[in-house]
N, C-alpha and C positions, 0 to 999 in steps of 0.2 A: 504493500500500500504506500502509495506518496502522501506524503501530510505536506499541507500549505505553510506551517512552519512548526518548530518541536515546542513541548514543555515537558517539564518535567512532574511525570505522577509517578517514580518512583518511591512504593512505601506506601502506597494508596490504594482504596478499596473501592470500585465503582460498582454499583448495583444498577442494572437497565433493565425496565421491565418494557414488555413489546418486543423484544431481541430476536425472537425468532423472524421475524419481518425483514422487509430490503432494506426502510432505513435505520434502524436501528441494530439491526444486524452490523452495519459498517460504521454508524455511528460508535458501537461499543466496540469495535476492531481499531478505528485511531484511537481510543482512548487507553486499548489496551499497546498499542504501539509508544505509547509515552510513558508507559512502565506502571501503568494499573494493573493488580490483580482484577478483573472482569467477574461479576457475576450477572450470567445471564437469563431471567428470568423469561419465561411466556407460557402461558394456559397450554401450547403447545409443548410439551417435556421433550418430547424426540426431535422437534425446531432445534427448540435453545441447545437441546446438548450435541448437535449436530454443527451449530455454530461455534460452540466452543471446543470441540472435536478440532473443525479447523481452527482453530488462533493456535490450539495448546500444538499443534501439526508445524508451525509456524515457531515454535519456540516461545511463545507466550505464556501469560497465565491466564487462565480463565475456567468454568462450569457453567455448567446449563444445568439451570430448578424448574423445573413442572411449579408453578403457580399462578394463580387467581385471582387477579391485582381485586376481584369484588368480595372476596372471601379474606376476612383479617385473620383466620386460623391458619389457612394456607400461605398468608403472607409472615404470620408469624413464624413458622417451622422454618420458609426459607431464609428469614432472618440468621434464625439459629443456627441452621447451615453456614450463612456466612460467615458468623464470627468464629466460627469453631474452624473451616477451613483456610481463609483468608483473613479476617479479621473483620473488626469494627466499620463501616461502611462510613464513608467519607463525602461521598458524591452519588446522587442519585440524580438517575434521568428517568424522568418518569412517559414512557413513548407508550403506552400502551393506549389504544382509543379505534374509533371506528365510528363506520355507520350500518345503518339496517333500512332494508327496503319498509317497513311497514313504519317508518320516519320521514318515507321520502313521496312527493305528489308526484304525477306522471308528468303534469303539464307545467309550464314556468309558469301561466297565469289564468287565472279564473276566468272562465267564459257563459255566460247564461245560460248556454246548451250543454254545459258539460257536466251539471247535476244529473240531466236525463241520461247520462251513457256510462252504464255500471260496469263497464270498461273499462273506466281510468279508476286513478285514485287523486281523488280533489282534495283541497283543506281540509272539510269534514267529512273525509275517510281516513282521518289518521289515524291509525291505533293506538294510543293510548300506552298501551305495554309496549309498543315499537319506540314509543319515544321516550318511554321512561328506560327501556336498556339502551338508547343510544347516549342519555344523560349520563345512568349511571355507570355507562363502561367508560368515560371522558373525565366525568368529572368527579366520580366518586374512585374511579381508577387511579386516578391524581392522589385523591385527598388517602384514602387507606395505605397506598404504599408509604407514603410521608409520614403519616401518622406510626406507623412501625418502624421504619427504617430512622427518620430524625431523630429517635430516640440515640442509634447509637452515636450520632452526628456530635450529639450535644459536650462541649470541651473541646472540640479537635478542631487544630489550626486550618483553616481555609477550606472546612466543609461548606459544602453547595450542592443546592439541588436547581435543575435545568428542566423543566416542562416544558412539553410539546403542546402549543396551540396551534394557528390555522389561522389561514388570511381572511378562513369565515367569522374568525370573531374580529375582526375591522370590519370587511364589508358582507353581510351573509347572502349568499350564493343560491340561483332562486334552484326550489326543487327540494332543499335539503332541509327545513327550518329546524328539524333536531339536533342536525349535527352543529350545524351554526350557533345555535343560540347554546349548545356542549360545551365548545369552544370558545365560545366568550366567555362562559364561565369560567372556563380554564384561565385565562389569561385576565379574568380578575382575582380569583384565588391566587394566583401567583403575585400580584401586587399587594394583595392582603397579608399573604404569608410572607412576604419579605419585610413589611411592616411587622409581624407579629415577631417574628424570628431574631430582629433585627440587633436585640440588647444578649442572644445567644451565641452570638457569630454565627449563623447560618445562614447566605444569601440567598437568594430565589429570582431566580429570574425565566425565561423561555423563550424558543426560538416558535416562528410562527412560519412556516413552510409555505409555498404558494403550493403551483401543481406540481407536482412529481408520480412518476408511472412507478406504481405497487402492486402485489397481487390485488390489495382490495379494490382498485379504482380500475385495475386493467380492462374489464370487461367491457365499464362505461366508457373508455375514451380511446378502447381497439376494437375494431371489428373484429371478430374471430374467424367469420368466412374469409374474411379478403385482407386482412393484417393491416389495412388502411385506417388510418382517424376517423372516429363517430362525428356524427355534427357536432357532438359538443364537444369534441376536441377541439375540431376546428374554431369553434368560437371563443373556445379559452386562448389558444395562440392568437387568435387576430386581435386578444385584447392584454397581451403579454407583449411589452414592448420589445422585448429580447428574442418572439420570434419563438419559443421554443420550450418543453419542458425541463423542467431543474431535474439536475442529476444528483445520485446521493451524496456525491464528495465535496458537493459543491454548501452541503451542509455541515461541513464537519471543522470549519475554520472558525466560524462562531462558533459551535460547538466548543473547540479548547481556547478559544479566547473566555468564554464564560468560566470554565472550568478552571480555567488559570487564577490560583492567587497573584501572583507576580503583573499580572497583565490586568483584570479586571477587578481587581478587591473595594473599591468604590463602585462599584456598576451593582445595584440592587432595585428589583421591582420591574425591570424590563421585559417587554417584549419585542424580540427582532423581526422582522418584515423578512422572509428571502423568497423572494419571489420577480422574479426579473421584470422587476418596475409594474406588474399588474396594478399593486393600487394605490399608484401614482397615474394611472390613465384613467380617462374621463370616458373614453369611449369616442372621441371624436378630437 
């Protein structure tokens, strides 16, 4: 892996929940390239430990934990796993989130005729439970790992925790209004907890991704038959000044800039934009 530039996490304990996934998968691979021991966390067990199969392949350190960022039993055992294999956790990125179809309307906007066609799925066709697990895998996925893992944060020099929001919580994106209104919560909980944190030494801050091509989004923004862009690919590029989808590495420079005592130890409560200029354009 090339890193955009080094730090030093020699001595350090990072916990990633989400790990089995593209971005967080490489996200917790530079961090373990600056000399973290890696624990990699995901509901997935044979993901995560298959990512950490390769780093430790690499000469790294790293595991992969089977856990349930909704479940604080399961998040507690993985706990305990770490301090006993690695130690005390120092740095938490909390990547673990999603959406779910029965969160999401078919159509971007309401039309008088689209009550009559039991076809689509309107504003009020939302389920209710679709939007309450898109909530609570975002933002209660956030708050439970923190809530277990901060604990072992608490005394140790230049612990930080890094939360994954979404350009949906700046501007929410039509089609989706569970995951948008997730991730704005995300990225005020992150503001609240770096207030709360603030007299503990534990910063808080989060990167806010634009598009980027994941298994979860692939379906929406590839065609499967013809391997070509969906319309709403296409409309996301025409409205990204850069022309094109972010790629995971291109997340990982903010990533150890936050991470960095040395580099960011005044930087608390933020959240970064990486999204090649989308919203900074107006549309015209």
């Amino acid at each position: 892996m090339k890193l955009p530039f080094n730090i030093d996490l020699n001595g350090r304990v990072a916990v990633v929940t989400g790990a089995g996934g593209v971005l967080c998968a490489e996200l917790a691979e530079s961090l373990a390239h600056c000399g973290a021991s890696v624990a990699l966390l995901d509901l997935n067990g044979p993901a995560a430990e298959a990512v950490a199969a390769r780093l430790c392949a690499q000469g790294l350190k790293a595991i992969g934990i089977a856990a349930n960022v909704l479940e604080r039993e399961s998040l507690e055992a993985a706990a305990r796993r770490v301090e006993e294999e690695l130690g005390p956790c120092d740095l938490l990125l909390n990547g673990a989130g999603g959406n779910h179809p029965k969160g999401t309307t078919t159509k971007e906007w309401l039309e008088p005729t689209d009550l009559a066609d039991e076809s689509l799925t309107t504003f009020f066709d939302l389920d209710p439970k679709g939007v309450e697990f898109v909530f609570n895998l975002n933002f209660l996925g956030t708050l439970l790992p923190t809530q277990v893992f901060a604990k072992q944060m608490l005394g140790r020099k230049g612990a930080s925790i890094i939360n994954i929001s979404s350009m949906n919580a700046f501007c929410p994106l039509t089609k989706i209004p569970a995951y948008s209104g997730a991730k704005a919560a995300v990225s005020n909980f992150t503001q609240w907890l770096a207030v709360h944190f603030s007299k503990v030494g534990i910063r808080v801050n989060a990167l806010a991704p634009g598009f980027f091509l994941t298994n979860q989004n692939h379906k929406l923004l590839i065609d499967e038959t013809t391997g070509e862009l969906t319309a709403r690919a296409h409309k996301i590029i025409d409205h990204t000044p850069m022309g094109r989808f972010g790629e995971s590495r291109e997340l990982i420079g903010t990533l150890l800039w936050l991470a960095s005592e040395d580099a960011s130890s005044f930087v608390n409560g933020i959240v970064v934009p990486i999204d090649g200029g989308f919203s900074a354009y107006s549309g015209v």
